[in-house]
N, C-alpha and C positions, 0 to 999 in steps of 0.2 A: 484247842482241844476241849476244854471247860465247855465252850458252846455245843461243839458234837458231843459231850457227854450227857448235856442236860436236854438234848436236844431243843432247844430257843433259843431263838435270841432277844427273848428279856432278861435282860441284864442288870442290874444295881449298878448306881455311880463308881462304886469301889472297885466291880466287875469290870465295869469300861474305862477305868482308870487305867489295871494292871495293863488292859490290852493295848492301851494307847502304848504304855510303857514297852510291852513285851512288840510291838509293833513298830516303835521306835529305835528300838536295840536289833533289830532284826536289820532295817530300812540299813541303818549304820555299817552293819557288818558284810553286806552285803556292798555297800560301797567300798565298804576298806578291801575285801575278795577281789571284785572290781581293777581297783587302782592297783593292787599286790599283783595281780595276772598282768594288767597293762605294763608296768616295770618292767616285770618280767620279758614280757614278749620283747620288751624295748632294750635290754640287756643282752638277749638270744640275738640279734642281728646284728649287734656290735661286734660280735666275737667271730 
């Protein structure tokens, strides 16, 4: 969002720190959604 606000993408180290971060916690949660639906589905067929 910070990039579309300022529109560029020059960035400072600090700037491309957070995103690594904020890009990493994303990557993350999106596997845990991932594996939580697979469960799921794999619970739904047992029953």
């Amino acid at each position: 969002r910070g990039v579309m606000a300022r529109e560029t993408l020059d960035v400072d180290e600090t700037s491309a720190e957070q995103i690594r971060i904020n890009n990493s916690d994303f990557t993350n949660a999106l596997r845990k959604a991932r594996s939580m639906a697979h469960d799921f589905c794999k619970e739904e067929e047992h029953d």
